[in-house]
C-alpha positions as CSV (number, residue, x, y, z in Angstrom):
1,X,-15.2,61.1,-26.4
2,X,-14.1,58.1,-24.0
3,X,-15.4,55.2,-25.2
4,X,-16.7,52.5,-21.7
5,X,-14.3,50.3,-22.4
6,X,-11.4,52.9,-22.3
7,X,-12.7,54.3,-19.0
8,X,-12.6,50.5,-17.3
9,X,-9.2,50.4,-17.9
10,X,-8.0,53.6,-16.7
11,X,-10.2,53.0,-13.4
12,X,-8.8,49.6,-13.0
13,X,-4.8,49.8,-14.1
14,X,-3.9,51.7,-9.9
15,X,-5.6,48.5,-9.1
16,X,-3.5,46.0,-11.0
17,X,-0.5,47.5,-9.9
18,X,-1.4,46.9,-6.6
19,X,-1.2,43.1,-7.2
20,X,1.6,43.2,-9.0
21,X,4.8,40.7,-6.7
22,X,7.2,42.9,-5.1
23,X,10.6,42.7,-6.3
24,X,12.0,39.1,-5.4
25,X,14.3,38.9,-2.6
26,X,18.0,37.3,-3.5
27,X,17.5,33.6,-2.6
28,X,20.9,32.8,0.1
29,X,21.5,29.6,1.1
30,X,24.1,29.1,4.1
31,X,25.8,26.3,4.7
32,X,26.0,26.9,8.1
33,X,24.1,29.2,10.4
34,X,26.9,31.7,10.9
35,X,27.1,32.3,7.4
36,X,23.2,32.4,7.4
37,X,23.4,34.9,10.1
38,X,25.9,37.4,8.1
39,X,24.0,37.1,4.9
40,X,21.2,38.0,7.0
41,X,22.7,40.5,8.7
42,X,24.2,41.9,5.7
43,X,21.2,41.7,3.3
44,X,18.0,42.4,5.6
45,X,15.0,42.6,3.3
46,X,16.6,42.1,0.7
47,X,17.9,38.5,1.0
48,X,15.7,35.6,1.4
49,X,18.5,33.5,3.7
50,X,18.2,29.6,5.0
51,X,20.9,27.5,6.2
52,X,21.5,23.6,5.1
53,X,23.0,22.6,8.7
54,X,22.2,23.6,12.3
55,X,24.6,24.2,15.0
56,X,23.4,20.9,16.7
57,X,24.9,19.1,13.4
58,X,28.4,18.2,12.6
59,X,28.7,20.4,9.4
60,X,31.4,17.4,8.0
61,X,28.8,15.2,8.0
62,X,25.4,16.1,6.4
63,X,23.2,14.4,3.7
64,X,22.4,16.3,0.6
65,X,18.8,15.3,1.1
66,X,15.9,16.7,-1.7
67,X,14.9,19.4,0.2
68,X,18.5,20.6,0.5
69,X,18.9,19.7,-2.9
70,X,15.8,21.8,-4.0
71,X,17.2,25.0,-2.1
72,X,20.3,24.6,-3.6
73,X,18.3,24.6,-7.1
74,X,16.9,27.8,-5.9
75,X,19.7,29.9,-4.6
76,X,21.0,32.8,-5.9
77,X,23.8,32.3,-4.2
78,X,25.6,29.6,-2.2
79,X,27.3,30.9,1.0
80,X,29.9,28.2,2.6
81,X,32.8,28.4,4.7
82,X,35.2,26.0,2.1
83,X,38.7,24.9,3.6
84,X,37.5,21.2,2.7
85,X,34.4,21.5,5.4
86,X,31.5,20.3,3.2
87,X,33.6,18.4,1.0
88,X,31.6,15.0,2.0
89,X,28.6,16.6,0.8
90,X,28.5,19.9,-1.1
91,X,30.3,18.3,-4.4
92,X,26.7,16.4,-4.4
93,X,24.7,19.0,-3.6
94,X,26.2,21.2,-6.5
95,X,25.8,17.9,-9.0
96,X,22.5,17.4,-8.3
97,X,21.4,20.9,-8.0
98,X,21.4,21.6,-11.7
99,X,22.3,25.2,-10.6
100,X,24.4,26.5,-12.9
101,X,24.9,30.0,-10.9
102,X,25.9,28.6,-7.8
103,X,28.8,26.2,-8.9
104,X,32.4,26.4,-8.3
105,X,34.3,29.0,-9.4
106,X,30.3,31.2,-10.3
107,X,30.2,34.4,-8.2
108,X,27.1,32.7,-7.0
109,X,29.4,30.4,-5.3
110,X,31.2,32.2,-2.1
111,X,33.2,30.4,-0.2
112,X,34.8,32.7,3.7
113,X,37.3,30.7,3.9
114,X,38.8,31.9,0.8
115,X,38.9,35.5,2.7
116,X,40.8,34.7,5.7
117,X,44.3,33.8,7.0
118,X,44.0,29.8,7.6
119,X,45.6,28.1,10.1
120,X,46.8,24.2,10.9
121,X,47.9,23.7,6.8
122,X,49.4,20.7,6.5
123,X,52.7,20.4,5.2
124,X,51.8,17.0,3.8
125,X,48.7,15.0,3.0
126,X,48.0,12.0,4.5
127,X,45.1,10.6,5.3
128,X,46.0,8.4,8.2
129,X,46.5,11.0,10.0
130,X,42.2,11.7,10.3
131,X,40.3,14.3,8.8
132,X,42.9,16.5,7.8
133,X,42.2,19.3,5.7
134,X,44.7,20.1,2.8
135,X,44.1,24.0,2.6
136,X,44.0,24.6,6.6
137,X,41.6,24.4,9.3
138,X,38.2,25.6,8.6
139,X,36.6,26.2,11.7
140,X,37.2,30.3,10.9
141,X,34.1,31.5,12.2
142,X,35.5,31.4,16.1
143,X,37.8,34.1,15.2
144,X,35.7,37.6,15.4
145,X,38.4,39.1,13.3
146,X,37.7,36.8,10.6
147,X,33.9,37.4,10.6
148,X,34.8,41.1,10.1
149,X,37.3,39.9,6.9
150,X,34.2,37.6,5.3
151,X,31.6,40.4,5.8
152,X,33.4,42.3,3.9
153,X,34.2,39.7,0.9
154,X,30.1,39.3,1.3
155,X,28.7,42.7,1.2
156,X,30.8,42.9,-1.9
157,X,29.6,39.9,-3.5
158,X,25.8,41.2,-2.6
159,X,26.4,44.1,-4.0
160,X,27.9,42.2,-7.7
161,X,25.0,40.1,-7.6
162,X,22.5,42.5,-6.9
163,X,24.0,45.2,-8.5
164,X,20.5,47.1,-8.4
165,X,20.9,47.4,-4.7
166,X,24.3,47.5,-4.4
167,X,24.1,50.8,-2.7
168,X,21.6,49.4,0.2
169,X,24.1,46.7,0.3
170,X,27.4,49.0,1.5
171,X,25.0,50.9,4.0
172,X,24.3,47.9,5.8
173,X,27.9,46.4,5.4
174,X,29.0,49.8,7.0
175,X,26.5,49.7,10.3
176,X,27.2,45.9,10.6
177,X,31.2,46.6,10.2
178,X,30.9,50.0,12.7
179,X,29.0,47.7,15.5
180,X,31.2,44.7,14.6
181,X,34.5,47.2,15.6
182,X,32.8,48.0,18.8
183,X,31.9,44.5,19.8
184,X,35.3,43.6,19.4
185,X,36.8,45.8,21.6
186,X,34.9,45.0,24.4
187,X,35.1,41.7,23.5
188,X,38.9,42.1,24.0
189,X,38.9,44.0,26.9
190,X,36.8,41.1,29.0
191,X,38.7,38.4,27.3
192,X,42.1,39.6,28.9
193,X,42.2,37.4,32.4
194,X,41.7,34.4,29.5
195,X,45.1,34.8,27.7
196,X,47.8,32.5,28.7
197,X,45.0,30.0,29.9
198,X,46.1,25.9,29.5
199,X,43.4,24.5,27.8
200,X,42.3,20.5,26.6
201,X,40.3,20.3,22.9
202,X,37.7,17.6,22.3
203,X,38.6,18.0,18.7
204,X,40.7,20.7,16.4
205,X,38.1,22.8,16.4
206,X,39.0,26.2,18.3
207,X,42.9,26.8,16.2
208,X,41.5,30.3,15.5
209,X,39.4,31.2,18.8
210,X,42.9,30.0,20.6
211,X,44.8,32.2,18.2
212,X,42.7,35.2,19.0
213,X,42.7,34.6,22.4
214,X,46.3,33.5,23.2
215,X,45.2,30.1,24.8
216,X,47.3,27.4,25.0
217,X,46.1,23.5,23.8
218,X,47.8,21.5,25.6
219,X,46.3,18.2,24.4
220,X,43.2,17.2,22.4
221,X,41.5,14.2,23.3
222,X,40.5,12.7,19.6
223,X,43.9,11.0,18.9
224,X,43.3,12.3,15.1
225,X,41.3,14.3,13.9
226,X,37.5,13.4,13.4
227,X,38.6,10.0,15.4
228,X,36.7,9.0,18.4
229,X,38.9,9.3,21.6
230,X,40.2,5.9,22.4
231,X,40.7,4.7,26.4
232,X,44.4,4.7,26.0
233,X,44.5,8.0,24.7
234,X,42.5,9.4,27.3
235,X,44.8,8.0,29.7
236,X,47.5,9.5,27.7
237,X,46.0,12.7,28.0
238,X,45.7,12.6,31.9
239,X,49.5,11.7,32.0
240,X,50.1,14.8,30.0
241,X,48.3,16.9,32.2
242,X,49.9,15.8,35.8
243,X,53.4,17.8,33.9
244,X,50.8,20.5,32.3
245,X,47.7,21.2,33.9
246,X,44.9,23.0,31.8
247,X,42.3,24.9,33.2
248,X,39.5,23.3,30.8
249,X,38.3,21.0,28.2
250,X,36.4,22.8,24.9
251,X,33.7,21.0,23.3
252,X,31.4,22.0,20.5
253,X,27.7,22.1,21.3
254,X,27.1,19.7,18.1
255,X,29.5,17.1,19.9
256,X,28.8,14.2,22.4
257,X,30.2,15.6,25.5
258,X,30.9,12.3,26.9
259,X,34.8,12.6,26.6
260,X,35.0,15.8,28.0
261,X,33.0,15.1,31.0
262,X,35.0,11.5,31.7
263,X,37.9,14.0,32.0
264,X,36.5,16.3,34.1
265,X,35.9,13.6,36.4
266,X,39.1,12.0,35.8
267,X,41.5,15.6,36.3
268,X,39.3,17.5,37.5
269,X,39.5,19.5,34.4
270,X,35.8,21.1,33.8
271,X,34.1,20.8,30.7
272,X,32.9,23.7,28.8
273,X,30.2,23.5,26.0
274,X,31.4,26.4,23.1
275,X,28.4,27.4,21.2
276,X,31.0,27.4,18.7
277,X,28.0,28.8,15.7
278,X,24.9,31.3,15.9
279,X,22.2,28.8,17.3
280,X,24.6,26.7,19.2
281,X,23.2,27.5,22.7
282,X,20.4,29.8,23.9
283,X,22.5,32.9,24.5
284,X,24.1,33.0,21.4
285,X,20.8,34.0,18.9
286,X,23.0,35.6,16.2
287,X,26.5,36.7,15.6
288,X,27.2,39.2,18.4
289,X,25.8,36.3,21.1
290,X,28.0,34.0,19.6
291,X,31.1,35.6,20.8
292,X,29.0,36.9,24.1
293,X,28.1,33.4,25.2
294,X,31.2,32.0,24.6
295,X,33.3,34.8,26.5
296,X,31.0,34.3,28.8
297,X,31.6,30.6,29.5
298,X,35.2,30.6,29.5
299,X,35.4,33.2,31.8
300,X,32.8,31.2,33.7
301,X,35.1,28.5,33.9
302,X,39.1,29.5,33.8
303,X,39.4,33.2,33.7
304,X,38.9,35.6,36.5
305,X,36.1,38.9,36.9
C-alpha cells in the first residue's frame, strides 16, 4: 500500500518540472550591431545576442568599461569583425574578461573578417601614414556579398558550439541565406544608374560598398586615415574636383558631418549620411534596411529613378 509520503511526491514531481529553467540560451556578444543583427538573425531563440558598440560610436574607439567587461565574462561566444578594428580595445576586453572560451584562436572567438576577401592591404606598414590596418580594410559589412560569406562562417560556428541544436541552426542559416539571395538581386537591379558614379569619402570607410557598386573615390577628405581633415587639404580636395567632379561626399552616421557639409557648400558636392551599420539611421532597423536605406540615399542623391 502507498504509504502518504509516497503519494506527495508523485502528486507534486508534474509540478516541479514545471519550475524547472528552460534550457539557457547561447550567450552572443557582438562587437558591432551588424554582427549582433546576424547572430540574431541566425540564432532566433536560441541566442541571447547584445552588442558592445552602437552605430552612433566609432567602433576604433571604445572603452572596455565593467559592464562590457562583465558581458564579455559571460559570452559564449565573441562575434567581431577583426581586420585590426577593435584592436584599441578588444585585447583588453579579452584580458580582463577572464573568459577562457572566448579568447583568440577559441571557437568561441569569431572573427568575419577572417571569412571575406579584404581589400586596401598594405604593402607596407607604417604608421605615419594614419590608422592603417596591416591585414586590409575592415569596414566589410557594406558589402552585401560579404554578409552572405560571414553568415555562413556563423551558422556554422553556432551550429559547433551548440552542437545540440545544430540542426535548428542550418534551418535558419538556409531561410536567412534564401532571402539574403533575393535581397541581393533587387538590390542590384536598383543600384544600376549608381555604377560609374564620382564620389568624395569622409574617411576609408566604403572600399567594399564602392567595390560592389563600381563607384569611383575620387578623393577622401581625412588626409590619413583616422586624421582629422586639415584646411589645406580640404582645399586640396576642391582643386581636385574642378579636373574631377564627384557627384557626392559619403559620411558615416557615427561621424561629425562637419567636413562633408563645408564641402557641399564649398563644390556644391552634397553630403550623404551612410547608415553604414544596422541602427545607423531609422530606416535601417536590421540587416536588409541597412542596404535598403543606403540604396536609398544614394540614389536620393547621385543616381537616377
Amino acid at each position: 500500500m502507498m504509504n502518504t509520503k509516497t503519494l506527495w511526491v508523485l502528486l507534486l514531481a508534474p509540478l516541479a518540472l514545471l519550475n524547472l529553467p528552460a534550457q539557457a540560451a547561447l550567450r552572443v556578444l557582438a562587437c558591432e550591431p551588424e554582427w549582433g543583427a546576424l547572430a540574431q538573425e541566425l540564432g532566433g531563440s536560441l541566442v541571447e545576442v547584445s552588442v558592445a558598440t552602437s552605430a552612433l560610436q566609432d567602433p576604433h574607439q571604445i572603452q572596455a568599461k565593467p559592464s562590457l567587461i562583465a558581458r564579455a565574462r559571460n559570452a559564449d561566444l565573441l562575434v567581431c569583425t577583426g581586420a585590426e578594428l577593435e584592436v584599441g580595445w578588444l585585447p583588453i576586453l579579452l584580458q580582463q574578461s577572464g573568459n577562457a572560451r572566448v579568447q583568440a584562436g577559441q571557437s568561441g572567438n569569431f572573427a568575419a573578417a577572417d571569412f571575406v576577401r579584404k581589400l586596401d592591404v598594405p604593402t607596407q606598414l607604417d604608421r605615419a601614414q594614419g590608422d592603417v590596418h596591416a591585414a586590409g580594410n575592415p569596414h566589410i559589412q557594406t558589402d552585401p556579398r560579404n554578409i552572405a560569406q560571414v553568415a555562413n562562417a556563423l551558422g556554422a560556428r553556432l551550429a559547433q558550439i551548440d552542437a545540440a541544436h545544430a540542426a535548428q541552426y542550418a534551418q535558419r542559416l538556409a531561410d536567412f541565406s534564401q532571402r539574403w539571395q533575393q535581397a541581393m538581386v533587387r538590390w542590384n537591379a536598383q543600384a544600376a544608374p549608381l555604377r560609374g558614379t564620382a564620389v568624395v569619402s569622409q574617411h576609408k570607410a566604403f572600399v567594399y560598398l564602392y567595390d560592389w557598386l563600381a563607384l569611383k573615390e575620387v578623393a577622401v577628405l581625412e588626409p590619413k586615415p583616422g586624421v582629422e581633415p586639415t584646411a589645406s587639404h580640404l582645399q586640396s580636395v576642391l582643386t581636385t574636383l574642378k579636373n574631377t567632379p564627384a557627384r557626392m561626399t559619403l559620411y558615416a552616421a557615427y561621424q561629425d558631418p562637419k567636413p562633408a557639409e563645408w564641402l557641399g557648400k564649398n563644390a556644391g558636392v552634397p553630403a550623404v549620411k551612410i547608415t553604414f551599420t544596422v541602427g545607423g539611421t531609422d530606416g535601417a532597423k536590421d540587416l536588409f534596411g541597412l542596404f535598403d536605406d543606403t540604396l536609398a540615399r544614394l540614389l536620393a542623391a547621385g543616381g537616377k529613378r
